[in-house]
N, C-alpha and C positions, 0 to 999 in steps of 0.2 A: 418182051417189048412193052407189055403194059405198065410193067414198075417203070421203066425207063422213063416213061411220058408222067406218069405219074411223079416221079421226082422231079423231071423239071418243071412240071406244071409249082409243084412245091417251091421249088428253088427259087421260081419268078416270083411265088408270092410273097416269100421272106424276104425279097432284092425289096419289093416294092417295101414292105413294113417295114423295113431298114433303109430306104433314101425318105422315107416319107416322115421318119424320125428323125432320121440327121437334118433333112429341112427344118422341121420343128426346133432340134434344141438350138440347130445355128441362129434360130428367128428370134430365138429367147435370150439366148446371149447378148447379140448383138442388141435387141430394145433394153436388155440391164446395162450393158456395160452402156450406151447414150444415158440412161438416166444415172446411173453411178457418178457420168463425168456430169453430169448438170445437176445432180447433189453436189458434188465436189464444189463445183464453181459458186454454186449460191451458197455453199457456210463458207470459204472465203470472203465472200462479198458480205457476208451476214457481220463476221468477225472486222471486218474493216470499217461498218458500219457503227457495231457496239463503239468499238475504240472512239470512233468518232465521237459518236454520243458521250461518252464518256468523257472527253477533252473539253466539250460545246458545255456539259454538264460545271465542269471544274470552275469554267472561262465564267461563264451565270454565275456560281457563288462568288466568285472573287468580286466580279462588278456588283454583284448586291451588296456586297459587304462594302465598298469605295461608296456606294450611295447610302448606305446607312453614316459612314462615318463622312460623309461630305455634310450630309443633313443635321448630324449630333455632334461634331467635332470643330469647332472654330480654329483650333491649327491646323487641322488638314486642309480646313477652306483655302485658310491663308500660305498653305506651303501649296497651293494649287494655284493663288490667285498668283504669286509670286514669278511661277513658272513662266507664265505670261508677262512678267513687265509691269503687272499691274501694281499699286499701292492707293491704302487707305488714305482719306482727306487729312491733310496737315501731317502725314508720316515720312518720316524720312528716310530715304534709300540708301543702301552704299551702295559705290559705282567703282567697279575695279578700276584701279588706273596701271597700268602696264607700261609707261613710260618712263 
């Protein structure tokens, strides 16, 4: 009768080291996989960002370069000022005529 007690005295204390681990790894899981998915979601957000910067990046050279040549190019001026309707003093226009 003494082994008897003695093993279950055993048997409760392995139950317990074995729910007190399963609690544990579930605890651990469960805080990786949360941070797994909000790694996930911020290098999505990270990657949509670069792109961005990258486009915003493009968009900058292109208009530095229209104000470089707006500043150094007097045809550009003029196929700029044109756009608008405008013309220089004593120049003269053609005016489509569609009739």
């Amino acid at each position: 009768m003494a082994e008897t007690i003695s093993t279950k005295g055993h048997r409760s204390q392995w139950l317990g080291i074995g729910t007190a681990a399963m609690l544990t790894l579930m605890l651990c899981l469960t805080i990786n996989y949360r941070a797994f998915s909000d790694l996930s979601k911020e290098s999505g957000e990270n990657e949509l960002l670069e792109k961005r910067i990258q486009n915003v990046t493009s968009e900058n050279l292109g208009l530095q370069e229209q104000i470089h040549f707006l500043k150094n190019d007097p045809s550009t001026v003029d196929r700029e000022v044109r756009k608008f309707g405008l013309r220089r003093p004593k120049q003269k226009v053609s005016v489509p005529t569609d009739r």
